[in-house]
KOLTI-307154 format. One record per atom (N, C-alpha, C, O, CB): residue number from 1; x, z, y; residue in one letter. Coordinates in pm, whole numbers, padded with zeros to 5 digits. Glycine has a CB too. Layout:
N
PT    n       x       z       y  res
PT  NUM       X       Z       Y    a
...
//
This chain:
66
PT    n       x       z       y  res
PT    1   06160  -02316  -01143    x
PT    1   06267  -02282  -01233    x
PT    1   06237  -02328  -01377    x
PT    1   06326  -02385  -01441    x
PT    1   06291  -02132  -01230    x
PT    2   06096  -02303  -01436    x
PT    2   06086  -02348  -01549    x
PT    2   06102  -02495  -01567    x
PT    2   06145  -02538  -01674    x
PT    2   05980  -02305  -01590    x
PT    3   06068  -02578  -01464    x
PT    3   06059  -02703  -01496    x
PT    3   06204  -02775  -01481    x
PT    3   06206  -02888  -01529    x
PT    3   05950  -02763  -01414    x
PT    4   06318  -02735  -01428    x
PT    4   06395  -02764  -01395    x
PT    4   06459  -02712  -01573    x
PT    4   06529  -02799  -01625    x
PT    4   06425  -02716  -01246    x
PT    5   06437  -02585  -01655    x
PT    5   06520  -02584  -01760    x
PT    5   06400  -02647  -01823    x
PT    5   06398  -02573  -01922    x
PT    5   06592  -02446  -01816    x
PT    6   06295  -02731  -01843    x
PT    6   06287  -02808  -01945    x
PT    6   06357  -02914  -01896    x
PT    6   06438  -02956  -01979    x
PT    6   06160  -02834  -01993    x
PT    7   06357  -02984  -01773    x
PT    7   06449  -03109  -01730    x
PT    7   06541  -03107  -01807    x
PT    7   06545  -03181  -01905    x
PT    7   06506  -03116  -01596    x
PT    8   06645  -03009  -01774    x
PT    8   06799  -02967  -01826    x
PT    8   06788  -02996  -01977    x
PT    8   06860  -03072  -02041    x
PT    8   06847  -02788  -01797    x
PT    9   06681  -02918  -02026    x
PT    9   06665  -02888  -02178    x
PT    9   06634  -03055  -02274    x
PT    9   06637  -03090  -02392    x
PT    9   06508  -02763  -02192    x
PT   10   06610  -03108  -02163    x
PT   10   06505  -03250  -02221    x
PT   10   06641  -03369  -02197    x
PT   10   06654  -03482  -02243    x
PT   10   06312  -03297  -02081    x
PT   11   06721  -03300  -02116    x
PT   11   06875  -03402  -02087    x
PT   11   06981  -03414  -02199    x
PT   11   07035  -03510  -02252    x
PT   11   06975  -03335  -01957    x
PT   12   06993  -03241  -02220    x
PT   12   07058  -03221  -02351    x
PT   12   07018  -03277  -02453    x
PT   12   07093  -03336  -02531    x
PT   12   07062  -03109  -02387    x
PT   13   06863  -03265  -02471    x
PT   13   06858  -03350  -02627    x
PT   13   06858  -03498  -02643    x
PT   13   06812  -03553  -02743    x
PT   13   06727  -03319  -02701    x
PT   14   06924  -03577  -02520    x
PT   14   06966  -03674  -02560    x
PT   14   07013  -03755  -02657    x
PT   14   06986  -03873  -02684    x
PT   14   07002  -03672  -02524    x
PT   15   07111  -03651  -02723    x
PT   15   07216  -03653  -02827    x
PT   15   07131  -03652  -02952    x
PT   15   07195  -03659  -03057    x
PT   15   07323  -03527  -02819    x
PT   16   06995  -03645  -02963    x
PT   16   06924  -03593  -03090    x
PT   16   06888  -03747  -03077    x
PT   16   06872  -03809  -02972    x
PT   16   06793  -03449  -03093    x
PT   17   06879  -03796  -03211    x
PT   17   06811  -03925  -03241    x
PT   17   06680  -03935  -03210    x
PT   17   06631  -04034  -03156    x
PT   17   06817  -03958  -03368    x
PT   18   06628  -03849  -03239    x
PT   18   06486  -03860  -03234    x
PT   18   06402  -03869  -03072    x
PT   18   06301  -03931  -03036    x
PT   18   06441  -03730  -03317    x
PT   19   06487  -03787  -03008    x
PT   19   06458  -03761  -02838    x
PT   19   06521  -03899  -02822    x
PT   19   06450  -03999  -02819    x
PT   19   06545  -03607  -02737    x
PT   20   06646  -03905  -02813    x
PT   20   06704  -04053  -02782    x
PT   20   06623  -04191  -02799    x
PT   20   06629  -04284  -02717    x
PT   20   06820  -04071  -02872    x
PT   21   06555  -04191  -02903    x
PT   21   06464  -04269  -02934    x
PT   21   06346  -04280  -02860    x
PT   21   06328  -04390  -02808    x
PT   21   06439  -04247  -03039    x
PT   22   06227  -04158  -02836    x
PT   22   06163  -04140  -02724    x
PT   22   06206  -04191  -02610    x
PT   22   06143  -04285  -02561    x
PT   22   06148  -04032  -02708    x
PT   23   06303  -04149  -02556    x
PT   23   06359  -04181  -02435    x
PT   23   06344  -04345  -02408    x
PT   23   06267  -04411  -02338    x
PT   23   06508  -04131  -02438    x
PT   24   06468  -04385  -02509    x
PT   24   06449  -04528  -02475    x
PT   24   06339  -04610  -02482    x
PT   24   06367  -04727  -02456    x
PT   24   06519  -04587  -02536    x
PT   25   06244  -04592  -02503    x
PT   25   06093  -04608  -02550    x
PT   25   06042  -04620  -02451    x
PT   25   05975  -04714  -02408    x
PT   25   06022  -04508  -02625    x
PT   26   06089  -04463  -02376    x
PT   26   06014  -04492  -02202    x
PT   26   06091  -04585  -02139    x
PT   26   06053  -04674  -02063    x
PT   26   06013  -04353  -02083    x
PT   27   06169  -04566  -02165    x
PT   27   06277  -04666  -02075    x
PT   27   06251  -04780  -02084    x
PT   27   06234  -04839  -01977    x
PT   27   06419  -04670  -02106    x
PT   28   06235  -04861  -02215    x
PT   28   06164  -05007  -02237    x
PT   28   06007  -05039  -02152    x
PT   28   05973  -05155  -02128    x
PT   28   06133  -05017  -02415    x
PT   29   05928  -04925  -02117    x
PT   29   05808  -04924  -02103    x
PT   29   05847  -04938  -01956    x
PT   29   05750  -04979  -01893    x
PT   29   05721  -04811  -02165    x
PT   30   05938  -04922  -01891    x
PT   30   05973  -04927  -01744    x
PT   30   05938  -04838  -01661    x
PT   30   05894  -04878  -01553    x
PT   30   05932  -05024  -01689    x
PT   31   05947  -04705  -01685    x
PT   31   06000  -04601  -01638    x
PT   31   06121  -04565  -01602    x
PT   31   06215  -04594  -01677    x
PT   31   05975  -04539  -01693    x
PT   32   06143  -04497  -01488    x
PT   32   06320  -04438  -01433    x
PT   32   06334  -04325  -01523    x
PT   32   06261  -04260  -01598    x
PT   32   06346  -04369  -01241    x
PT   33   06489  -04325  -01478    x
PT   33   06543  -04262  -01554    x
PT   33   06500  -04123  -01577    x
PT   33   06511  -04084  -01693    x
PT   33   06649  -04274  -01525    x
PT   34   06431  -04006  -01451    x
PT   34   06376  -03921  -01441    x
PT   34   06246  -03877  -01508    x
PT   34   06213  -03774  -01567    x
PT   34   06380  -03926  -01350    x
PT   35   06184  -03987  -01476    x
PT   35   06026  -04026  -01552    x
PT   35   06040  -03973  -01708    x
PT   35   06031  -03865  -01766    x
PT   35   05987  -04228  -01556    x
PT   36   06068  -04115  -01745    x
PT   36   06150  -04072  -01863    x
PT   36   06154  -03927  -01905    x
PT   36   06066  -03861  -01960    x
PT   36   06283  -04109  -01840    x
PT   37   06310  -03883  -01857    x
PT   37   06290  -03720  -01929    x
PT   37   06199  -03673  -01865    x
PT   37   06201  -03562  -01917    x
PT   37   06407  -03607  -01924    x
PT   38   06115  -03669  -01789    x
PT   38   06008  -03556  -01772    x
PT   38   05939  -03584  -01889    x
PT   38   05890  -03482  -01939    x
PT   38   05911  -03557  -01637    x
PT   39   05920  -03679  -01944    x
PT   39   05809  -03700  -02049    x
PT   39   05852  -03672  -02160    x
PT   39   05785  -03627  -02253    x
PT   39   05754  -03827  -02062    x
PT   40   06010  -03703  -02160    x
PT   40   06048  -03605  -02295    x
PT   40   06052  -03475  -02312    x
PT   40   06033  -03412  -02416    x
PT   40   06160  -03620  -02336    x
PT   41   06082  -03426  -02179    x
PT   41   06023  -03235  -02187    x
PT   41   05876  -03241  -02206    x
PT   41   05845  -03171  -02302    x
PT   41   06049  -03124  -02014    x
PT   42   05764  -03302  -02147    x
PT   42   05693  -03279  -02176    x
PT   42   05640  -03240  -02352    x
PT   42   05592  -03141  -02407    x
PT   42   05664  -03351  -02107    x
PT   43   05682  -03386  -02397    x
PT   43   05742  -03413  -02538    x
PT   43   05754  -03318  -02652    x
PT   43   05700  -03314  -02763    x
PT   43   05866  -03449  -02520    x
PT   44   05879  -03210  -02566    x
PT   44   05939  -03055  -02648    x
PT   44   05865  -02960  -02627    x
PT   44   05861  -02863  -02703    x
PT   44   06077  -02991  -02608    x
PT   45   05767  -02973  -02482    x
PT   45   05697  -02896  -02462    x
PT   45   05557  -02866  -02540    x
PT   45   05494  -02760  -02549    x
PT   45   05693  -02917  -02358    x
PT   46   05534  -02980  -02585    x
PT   46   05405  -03011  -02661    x
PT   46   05434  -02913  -02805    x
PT   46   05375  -02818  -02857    x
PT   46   05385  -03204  -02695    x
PT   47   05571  -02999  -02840    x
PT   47   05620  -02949  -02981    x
PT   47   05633  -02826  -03014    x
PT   47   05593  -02778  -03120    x
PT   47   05733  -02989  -03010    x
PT   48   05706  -02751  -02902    x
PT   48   05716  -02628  -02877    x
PT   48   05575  -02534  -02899    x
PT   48   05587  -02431  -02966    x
PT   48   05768  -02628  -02744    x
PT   49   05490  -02556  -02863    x
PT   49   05388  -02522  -02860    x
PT   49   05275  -02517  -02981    x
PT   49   05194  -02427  -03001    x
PT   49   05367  -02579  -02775    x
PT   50   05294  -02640  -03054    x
PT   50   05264  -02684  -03176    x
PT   50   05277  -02587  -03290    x
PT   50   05194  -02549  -03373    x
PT   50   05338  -02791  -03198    x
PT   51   05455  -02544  -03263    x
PT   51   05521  -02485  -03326    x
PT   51   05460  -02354  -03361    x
PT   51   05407  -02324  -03468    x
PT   51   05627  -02487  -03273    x
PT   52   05476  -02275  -03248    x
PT   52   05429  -02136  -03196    x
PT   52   05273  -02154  -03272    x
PT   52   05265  -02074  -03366    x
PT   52   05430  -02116  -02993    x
PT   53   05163  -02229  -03258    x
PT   53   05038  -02258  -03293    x
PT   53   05040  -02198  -03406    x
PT   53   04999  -02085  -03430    x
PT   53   04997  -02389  -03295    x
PT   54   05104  -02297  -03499    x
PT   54   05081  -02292  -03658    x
PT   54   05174  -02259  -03713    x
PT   54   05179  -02284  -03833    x
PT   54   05048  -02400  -03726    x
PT   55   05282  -02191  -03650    x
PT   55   05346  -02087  -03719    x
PT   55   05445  -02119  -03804    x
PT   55   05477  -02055  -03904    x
PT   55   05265  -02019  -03783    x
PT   56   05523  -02280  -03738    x
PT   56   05608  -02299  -03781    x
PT   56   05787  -02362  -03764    x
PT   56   05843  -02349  -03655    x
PT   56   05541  -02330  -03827    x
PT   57   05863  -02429  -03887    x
PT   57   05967  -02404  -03804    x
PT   57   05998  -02612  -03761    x
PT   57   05905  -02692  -03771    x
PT   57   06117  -02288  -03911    x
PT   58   06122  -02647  -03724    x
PT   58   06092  -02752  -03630    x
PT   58   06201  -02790  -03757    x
PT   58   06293  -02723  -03804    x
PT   58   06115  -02754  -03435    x
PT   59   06134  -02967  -03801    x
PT   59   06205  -03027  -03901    x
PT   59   06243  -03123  -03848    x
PT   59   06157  -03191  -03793    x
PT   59   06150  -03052  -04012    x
PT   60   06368  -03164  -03843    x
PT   60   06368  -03330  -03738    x
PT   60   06369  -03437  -03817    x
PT   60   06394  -03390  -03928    x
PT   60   06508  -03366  -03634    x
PT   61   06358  -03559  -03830    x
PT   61   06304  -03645  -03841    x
PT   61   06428  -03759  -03825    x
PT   61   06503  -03733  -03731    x
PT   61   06190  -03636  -03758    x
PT   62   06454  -03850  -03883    x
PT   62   06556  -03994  -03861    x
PT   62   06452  -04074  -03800    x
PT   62   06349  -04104  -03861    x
PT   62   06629  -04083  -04015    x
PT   63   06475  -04105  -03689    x
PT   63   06370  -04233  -03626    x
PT   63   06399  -04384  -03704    x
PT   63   06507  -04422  -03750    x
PT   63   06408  -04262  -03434    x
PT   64   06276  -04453  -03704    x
PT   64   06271  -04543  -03800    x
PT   64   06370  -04682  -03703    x
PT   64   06348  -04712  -03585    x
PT   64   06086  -04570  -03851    x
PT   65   06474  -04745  -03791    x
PT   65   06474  -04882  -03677    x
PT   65   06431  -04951  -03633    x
PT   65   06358  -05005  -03716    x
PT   65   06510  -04951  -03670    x
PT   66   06422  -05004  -03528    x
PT   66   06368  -05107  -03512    x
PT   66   06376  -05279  -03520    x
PT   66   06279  -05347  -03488    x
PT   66   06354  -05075  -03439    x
//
């Protein structure tokens, strides 16, 4: 169950530049489409965690162009 709502959770943030960016990243690296978001939950999961660590709040970021 948990891994299925980071899946879900890691689908939704598609829409975020910054995940979107990740994403396609894997995607260039030649990973499926699944792969991919698992690694971007992994990704939120890390962050998430980060967060909770040091006690703080989540600033997002404009990904740079390429």
């Amino acid at each position: 169950m948990l891994k299925r709502a980071l899946f879900l959770s890691a689908f939704a943030a598609l829409k975020d530049p910054v995940s979107r960016a990740y994403y396609d990243r894997k995607r260039a690296e030649g990973k499926r489409h699944n792969q991919a978001l698992i690694a971007l939950a992994r990704r939120r999961t890390d962050m998430l965690f980060a967060m909770l660590r040091d006690m703080t709040l989540y600033e997002g970021k404009v990904p740079k162009a390429a």
